[in-house]
N, C-alpha and C positions, 0 to 999 in steps of 0.2 A: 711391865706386866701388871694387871689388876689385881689386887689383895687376895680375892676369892679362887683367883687360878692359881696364885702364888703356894697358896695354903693346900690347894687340892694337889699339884706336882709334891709339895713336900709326903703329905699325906700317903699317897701315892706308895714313894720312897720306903716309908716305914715299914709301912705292908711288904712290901715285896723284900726286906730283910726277915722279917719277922718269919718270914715262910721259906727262909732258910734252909741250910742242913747246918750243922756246929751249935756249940752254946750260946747260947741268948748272953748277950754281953748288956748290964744297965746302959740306956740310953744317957750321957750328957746330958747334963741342963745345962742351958747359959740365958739368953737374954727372953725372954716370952717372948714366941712368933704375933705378928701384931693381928688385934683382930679386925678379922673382915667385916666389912660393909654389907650388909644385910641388901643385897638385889629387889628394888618396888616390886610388892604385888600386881595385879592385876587391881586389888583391893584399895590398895595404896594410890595408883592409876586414877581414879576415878572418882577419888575425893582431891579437887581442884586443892592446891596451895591456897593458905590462906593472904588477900593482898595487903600490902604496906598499907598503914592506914595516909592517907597525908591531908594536908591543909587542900581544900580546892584555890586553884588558879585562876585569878580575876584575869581577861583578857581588857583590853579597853578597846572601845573599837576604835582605828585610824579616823580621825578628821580629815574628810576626803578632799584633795586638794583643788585648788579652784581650773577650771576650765578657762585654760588661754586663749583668749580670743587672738585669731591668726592676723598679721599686721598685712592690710591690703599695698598690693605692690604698688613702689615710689611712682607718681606720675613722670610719664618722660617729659626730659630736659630738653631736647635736641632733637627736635620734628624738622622731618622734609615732608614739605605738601609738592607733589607734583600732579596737581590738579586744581585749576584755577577755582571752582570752585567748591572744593574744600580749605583752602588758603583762604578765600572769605569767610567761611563757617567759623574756622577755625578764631581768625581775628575778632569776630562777633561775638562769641563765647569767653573773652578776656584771654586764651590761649596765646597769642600775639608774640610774647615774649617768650615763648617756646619754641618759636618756627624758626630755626636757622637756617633754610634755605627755600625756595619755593622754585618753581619749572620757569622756564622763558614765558610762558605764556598768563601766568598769573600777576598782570597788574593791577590788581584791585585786594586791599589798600592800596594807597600809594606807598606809605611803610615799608610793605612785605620785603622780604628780601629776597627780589628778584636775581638768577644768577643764569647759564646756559644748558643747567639740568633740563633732560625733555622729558616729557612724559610720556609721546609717541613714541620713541626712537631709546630709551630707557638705556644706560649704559653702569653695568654693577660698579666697575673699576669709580667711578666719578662719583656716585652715590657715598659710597662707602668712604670717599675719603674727605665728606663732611664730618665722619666718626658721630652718625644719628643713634638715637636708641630708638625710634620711630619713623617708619616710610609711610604717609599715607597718599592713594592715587587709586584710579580706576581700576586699578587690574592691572598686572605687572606679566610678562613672560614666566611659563616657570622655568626657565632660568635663570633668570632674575630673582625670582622668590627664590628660588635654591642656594643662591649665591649670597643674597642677604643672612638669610637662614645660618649659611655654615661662621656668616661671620658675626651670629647672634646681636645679628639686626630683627624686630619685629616689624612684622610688614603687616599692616592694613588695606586690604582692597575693599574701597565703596563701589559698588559698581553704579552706573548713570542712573539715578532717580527714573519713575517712570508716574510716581505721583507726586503731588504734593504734603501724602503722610510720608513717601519714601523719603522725602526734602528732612522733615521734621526729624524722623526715626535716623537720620545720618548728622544729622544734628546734636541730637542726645545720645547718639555713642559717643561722638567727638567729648561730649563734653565730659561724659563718666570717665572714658580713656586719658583726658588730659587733665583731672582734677579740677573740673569746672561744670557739675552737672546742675546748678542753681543758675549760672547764669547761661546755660544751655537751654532749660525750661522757660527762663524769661525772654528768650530770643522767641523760641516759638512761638507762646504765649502771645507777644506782641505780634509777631506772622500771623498768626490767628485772627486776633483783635483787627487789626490791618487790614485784611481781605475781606473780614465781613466787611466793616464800614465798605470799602469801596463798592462792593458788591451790592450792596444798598444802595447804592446812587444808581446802576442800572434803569432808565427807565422801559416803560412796556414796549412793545412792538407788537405791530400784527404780525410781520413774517420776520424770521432772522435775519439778521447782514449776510454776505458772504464775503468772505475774506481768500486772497491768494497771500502768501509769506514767502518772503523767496530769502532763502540763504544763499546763495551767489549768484553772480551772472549767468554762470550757466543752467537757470532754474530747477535748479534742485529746490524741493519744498521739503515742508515735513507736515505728516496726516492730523489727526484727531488722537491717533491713539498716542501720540510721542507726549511727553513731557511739556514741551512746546505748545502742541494741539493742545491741551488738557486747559492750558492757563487760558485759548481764546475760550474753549468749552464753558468755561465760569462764566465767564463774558455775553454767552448766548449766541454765540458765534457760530456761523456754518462754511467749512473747509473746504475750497474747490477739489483740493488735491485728494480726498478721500478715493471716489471713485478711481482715480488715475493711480491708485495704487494697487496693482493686481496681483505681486507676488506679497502684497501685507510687511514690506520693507518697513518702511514706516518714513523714508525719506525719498520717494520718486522725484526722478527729473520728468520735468513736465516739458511738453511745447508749447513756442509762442501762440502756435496756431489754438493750442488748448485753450490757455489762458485768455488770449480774446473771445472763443465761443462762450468761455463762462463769463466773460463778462462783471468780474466781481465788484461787488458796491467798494471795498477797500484793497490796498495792497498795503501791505505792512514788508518795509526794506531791512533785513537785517545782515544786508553788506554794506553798512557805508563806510567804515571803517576797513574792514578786510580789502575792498573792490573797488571801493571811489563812488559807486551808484548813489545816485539821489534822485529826486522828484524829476529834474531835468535831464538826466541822462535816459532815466525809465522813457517821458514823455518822446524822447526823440528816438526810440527804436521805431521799426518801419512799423503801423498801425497803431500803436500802443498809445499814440495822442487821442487816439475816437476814444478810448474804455470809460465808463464811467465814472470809473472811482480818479480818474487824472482830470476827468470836463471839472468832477464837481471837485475837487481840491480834496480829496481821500486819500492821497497818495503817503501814509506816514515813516517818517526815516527813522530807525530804531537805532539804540546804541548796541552795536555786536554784541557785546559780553553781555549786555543783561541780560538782552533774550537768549542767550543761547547758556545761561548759570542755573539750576536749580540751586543755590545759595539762598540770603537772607534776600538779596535785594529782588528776589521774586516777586518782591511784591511793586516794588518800582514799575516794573514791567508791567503785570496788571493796571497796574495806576495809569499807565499810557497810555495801555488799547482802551479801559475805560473812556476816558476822558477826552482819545481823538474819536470813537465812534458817538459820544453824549448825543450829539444833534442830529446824529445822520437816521434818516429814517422814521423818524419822528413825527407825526401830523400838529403840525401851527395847531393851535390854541387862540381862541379869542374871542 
């Protein structure tokens, strides 16, 4: 109970004896009731306590700690290329030693390490049990990607170059991704340097060549707009197979009967590997000895893989069509 109530109950008490009936009996003394605590004015209220005086408090300010620069992730170890060429890119770029397994179809290096991985026909179970930290290839099923995925493989899909900067720009990922972007730039750089010179040898012409390219026997060609087309393009080269493209495929099968009314100055064979085709088997289909580009000896045999790789030896392949069209077409001088 508070002092002040304490004292008013006692208080209280006295009074209400004192108004008694009988004699007034002396009150006891014994210990003095203790004194109350005087209850704040309003007055009292209103004049703020005065505060402690103290020392002020120096803070210092924290030295703010330095900014971690975040550690770029380890280049992989254990690359599958199942794409012939990216398995060259990759070799060109100093990556080499990171490719532990490459597709059936990628023999170029000779090095690579060729094995029965497809890259048409993609099987996750087989992939996987290289134990890769890196799959790079065309474009995989996504099932395929799924299955990599779950088993914290990273997959890389390039899809088929359709320029010569797509060539480049698949190039320089390779090389950031595999910790070789110096010597990814110097690939290029040299492809660069490479094509111009060759491109400089070009001489004039009144009208362009025309050229047929037949990728197998069964004359399937491929247009101007493919990757393919693009390299005779530099060249100044003109496509039979354009017009004969009507749904804009980019690789129609033509007819014989076509390919004789065009008549083209050249045929460039890029089955003789895949199909056995050469100068002499062309020459002996029925008609195909009258064409021009056979009377006058234009008939050139390609190596499959080059021409059909946007890789580094792109420029190989340029360097052929240059060098077998040099004279054709030309007006003597004298």
């Amino acid at each position: 109970m508070r002092p002040r109530l304490l004292w008013l109950v006692v208080l209280a008490t006295l009074v209400v004896a004192a108004c008694g009936g009988g004699t007034t009996e002396p009150v006891a003394t014994g210990d003095p009731l203790p004194t109350a605590t005087p209850e704040p004015t309003a007055e009292d209220a209103a004049t703020p306590a005065p505060e402690p005086t103290a020392e002020p408090t120096v803070v210092a300010s924290p030295t703010p700690a330095p900014t971690a620069t975040p550690e770029p992730d380890p280049a992989p170890q254990r690359i599958i290329s199942l794409s012939p060429a990216h398995t060259e890119m990759l070799f060109a770029i100093g990556a080499g030693e990171q490719v532990i397994a490459v597709d059936d179809q990628s023999n170029f290096p000779p090095e690579a390490p060729t094995t029965d991985l497809s890259g048409f026909t993609p099987n996750v179970e087989a992939i996987i049990g290289f134990e890769p930290d890196l799959v790079v290839s065309q474009g995989l099923p996504e099932d395929i990607e799924a299955g990599l995925a779950a088993a914290g493989i990273e997959s890389l899909p390039l899809l088929a170059a359709q320029t010569l900067d797509d060539a480049y720009a698949q190039i320089l990922t390779l090389g950031d991704l595999t910790g070789h972007p110096e010597e990814a730039a110097e690939v290029v750089a040299s492809m660069r340097a490479d094509i111009e010179s060759i491109l400089a040898g070009i001489p004039a012409r009144d009208q362009p060549l025309t050229y047929y390219h037949e990728l197998d026997g069964t004359l399937f060609s491929a247009t101007s707009s493919t990757f393919i087309g693009q390299v005779y393009s530099l060249a100044g080269l003109e496509n039979i197979a354009d017009e004969a493209d009507e749904d804009g495929f980019g690789f129609p099968q033509l007819s014989a009967e076509y390919i004789l009314e065009q008549d083209p100055d050249l045929i460039f064979l890029a089955d003789t590997k895949c199909c056995g085709e050469s100068v002499e088997t062309l020459a002996a289909r029925p008609g195909w000895g009258q064409l021009t580009a056979v009377q006058e000896g234009n008939v050139i045999e390609l190596d499959d893989d080059i021409a059909s790789r946007w890789g580094p030896r792109v420029v190989d392949f340029l360097r052929v069509v240059v060098e077998a069209t040099a004279g054709v077409g030309v007006a003597a001088t004298g």
